[in-house]
N, C-alpha and C positions, 0 to 999 in steps of 0.2 A: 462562697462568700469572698469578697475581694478582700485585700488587703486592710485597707482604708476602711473598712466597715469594721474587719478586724479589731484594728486600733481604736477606732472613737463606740466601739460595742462597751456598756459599763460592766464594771467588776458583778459576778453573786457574789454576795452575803453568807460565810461558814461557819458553823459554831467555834470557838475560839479564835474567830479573827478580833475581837476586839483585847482579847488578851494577847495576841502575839504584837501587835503592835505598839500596846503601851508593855511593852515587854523591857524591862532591863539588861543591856549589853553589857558582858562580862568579859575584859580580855581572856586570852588564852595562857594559863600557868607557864610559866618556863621557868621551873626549877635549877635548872643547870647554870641559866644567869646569877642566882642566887647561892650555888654553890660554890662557882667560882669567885666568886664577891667575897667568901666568907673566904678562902682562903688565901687570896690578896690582900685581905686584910689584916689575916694573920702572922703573912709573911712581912709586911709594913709594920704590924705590932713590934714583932721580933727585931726591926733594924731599927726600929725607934729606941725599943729598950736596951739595945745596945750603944746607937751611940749617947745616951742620956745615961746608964750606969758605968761606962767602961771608963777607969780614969786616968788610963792612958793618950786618951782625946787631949786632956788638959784645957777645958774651955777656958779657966781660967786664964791662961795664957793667950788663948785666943781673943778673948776680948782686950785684955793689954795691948796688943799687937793690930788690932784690928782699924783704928785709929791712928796709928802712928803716922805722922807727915813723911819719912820716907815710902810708908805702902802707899798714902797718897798722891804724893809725887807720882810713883810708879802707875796709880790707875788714871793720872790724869794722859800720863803720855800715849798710856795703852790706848785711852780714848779718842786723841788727836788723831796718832795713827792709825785707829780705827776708818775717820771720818777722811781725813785726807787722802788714805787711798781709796775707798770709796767713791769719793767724787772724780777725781781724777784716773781710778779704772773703768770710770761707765761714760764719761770722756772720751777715753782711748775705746769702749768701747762700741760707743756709736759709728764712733770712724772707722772700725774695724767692721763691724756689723753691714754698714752702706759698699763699704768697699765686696763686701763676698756677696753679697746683692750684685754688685754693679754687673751693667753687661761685659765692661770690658776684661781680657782676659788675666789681663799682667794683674792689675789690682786685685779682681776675684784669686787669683793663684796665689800674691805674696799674705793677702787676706787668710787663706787657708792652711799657707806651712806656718805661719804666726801661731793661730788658733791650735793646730794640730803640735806644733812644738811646745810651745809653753802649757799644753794641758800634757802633755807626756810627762816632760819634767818635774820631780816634788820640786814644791815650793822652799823646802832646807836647801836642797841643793844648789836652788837658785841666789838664795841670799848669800850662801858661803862663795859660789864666783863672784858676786856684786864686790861680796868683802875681799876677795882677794882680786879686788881688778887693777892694784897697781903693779901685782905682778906678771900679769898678761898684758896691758899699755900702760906703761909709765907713764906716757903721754898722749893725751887726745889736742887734734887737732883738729881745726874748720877752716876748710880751705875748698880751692878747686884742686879737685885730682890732679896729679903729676904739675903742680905748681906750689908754689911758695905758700904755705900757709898764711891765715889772717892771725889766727889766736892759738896759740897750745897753752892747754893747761896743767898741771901735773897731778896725777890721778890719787897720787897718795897724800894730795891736800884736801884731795876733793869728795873722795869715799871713805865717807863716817862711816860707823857703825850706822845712825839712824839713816843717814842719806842713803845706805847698799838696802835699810826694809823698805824705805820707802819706794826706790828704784823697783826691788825685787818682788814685792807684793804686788805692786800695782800693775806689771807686766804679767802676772799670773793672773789675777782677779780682772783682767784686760780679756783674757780669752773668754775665759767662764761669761764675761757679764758682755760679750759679743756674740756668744750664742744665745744668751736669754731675750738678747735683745734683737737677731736675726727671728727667732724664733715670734717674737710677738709681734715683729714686722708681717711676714707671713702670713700670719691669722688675719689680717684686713684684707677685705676683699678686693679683688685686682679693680675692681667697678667703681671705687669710692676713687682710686687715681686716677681712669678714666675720664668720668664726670669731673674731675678739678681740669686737667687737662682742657676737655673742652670748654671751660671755662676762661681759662686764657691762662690759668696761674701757675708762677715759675715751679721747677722743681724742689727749690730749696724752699717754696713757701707751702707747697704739697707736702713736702716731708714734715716741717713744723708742728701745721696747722691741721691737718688731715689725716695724716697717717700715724704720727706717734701716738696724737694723743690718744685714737681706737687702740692702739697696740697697750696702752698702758696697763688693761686691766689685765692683760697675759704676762707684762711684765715683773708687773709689781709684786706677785706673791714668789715668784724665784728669786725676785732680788730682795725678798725679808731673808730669805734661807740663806741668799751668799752672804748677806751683812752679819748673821748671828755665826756663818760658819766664820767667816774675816777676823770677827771679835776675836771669835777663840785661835784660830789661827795664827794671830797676832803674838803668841806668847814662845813662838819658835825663834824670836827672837832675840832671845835671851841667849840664843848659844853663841852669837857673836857681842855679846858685850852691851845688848840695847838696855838700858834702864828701867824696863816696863815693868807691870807689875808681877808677874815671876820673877823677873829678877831680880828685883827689889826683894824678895821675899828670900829669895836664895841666898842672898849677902846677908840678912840678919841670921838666915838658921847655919851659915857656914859659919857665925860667932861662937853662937850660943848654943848649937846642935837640938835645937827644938824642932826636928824638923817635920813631925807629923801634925803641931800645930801650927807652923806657918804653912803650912800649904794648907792646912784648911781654910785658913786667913783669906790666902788667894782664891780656892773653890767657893767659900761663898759670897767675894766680891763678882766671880763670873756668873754664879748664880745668879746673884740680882741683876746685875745688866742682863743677861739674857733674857730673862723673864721679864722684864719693862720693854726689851724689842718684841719678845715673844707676845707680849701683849697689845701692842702696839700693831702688829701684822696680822692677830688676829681680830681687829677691828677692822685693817685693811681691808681682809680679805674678806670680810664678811659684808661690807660694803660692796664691794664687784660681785658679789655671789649671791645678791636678794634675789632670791625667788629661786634659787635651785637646789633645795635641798630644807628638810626639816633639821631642826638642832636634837642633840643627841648627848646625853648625860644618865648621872648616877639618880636625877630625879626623879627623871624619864623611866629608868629601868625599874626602880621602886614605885611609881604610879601606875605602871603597866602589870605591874602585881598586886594591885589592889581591885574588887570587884567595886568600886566607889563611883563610876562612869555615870552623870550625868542620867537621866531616863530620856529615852527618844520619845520625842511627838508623832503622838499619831499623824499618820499619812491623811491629807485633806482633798487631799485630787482623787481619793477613790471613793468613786459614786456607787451609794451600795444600794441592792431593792432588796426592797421586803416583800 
């Protein structure tokens, strides 16, 4: 018998094939999900009922404080400089990014001791030179080498406290978001710049129009993660004197020595901004990612514990004889 005869030959007819097929599917138990649930949950009982009975928390005090126009001062700045280096690390970082692409060597090379320096270095350390840059150059100057300068300025007019995070974050957050962004360059295929080339169109109008915008979906969910790490990051600035919201928060419990509830003050204003980008990124990324992947929750795992499955329909394409 060939094949093909094989295939299109119809099913016999066996006693319980009409009940195996209107037969009801039942996942398979997994009790161990189930046990570990229960004791996650018991360990989230326990720090709930600790911090809601312990009244060394002093909520009270926290919500006094929670409001106060100096904390808000303090989360507006954190915000600013949130955003502003933001934009202007992914700036410096596209430049950085095309440059370690380029063919040529000098740009690809100062492209990569950049990248490789400034992820070496912590980001503290780097703010504390910015703050101490008048006493490394008094004065900068913009000139031509071995001539008369045009403009000097003097450095200890010029580096604020906020001026050295902003400087110093953004030259850090500069390397990081020039790898994310070599990285999502990369993933287009060499064939999409081909095809514009023989097209006639410039390189800067390739790069634009063709190449970023495929790169964006590999970019986009590294740069939710830089942005929420930046947020928080952002609060190391407090050790040279920036007004953010630490330290805002630090100047009132250096009064009044409350200092287990102003720092909660602080934790759950970072809390919510995080959770508003965290939410926000996972909208992102759940847009770039249709279709790869089933969603995955504690619904899931309790429906997959329940024998409640739908009944399958009988199979119609099997031709049965009697």
């Amino acid at each position: 018998m060939s094949v093909d005869e094989a295939v299109r030959r119809p099913l016999l007819a066996r006693d319980g094939d009409e009940e195996l097929l209107g037969a009801r599917l039942v996942a398979r138990r997994k009790p161990g999900q189930w046990i570990s649930a229960v004791l996650v949950l018991l360990v989230v009982a326990g720090i709930v009922k600790s911090l809601v009975t312990n009244p060394r928390y002093h909520w009270d005090v926290v919500g006094a404080f929670f409001l106060r126009p100096s904390i808000l001062d303090g989360l507006v700045l954190t915000l600013w400089l949130t955003a502003a280096v933001l934009v202007s690390s992914y700036l410096l970082g596209i430049v950085l990014a095309v440059m370690r692409l380029s063919a040529n060597p000098v740009l690809s090379s100062v492209s990569a001791v950049y990248i490789w320096f400034f992820r070496s270095v912590p980001p503290l350390l780097q703010l504390l030179f910015w703050f101490q840059m008048a006493s490394l150059y008094p004065q900068i100057s913009l000139g031509i080498p071995f001539l008369k300068p045009f403009v000097t300025i003097e450095t200890a007019h010029l580096f604020s406290g906020l001026l050295a995070a902003f400087v110093g974050l953004t030259f850090d957050m500069a390397a990081f978001a020039a790898e994310i962004i070599r990285g999502g360059l990369v993933s287009v295929e060499a064939g999409q710049t081909e095809a514009a080339k023989a097209l006639g169109l410039s390189k800067a109008r390739i790069f634009w129009r063709i190449v970023l915008p495929q790169a964006m979906p590999a970019i986009i969910p590294a740069s939710g993660n830089l942005l929420i790490g930046l947020l928080k990051g952002t609060s190391i600035v407090s050790v040279i004197a920036v007004q953010d919201l630490l330290y805002s928060v630090q100047l009132i419990y250096a009064q009044n020595y409350l200092v287990i509830p102003l720092l909660l003050v602080a934790t759950i204003w970072y809390l919510i901004l995080v959770t508003i980008l965290s939410t926000i990124q996972f909208f992102v990324e759940r847009h770039y990612a249709r279709g790869k992947g089933a969603r995955s929750g504690f619904w899931q795992l309790w429906r997959g514990q329940l024998p409640l499955v739908p009944r399958s329909r009988p199979r119609r394409d099997l031709e049965v004889l009697r």
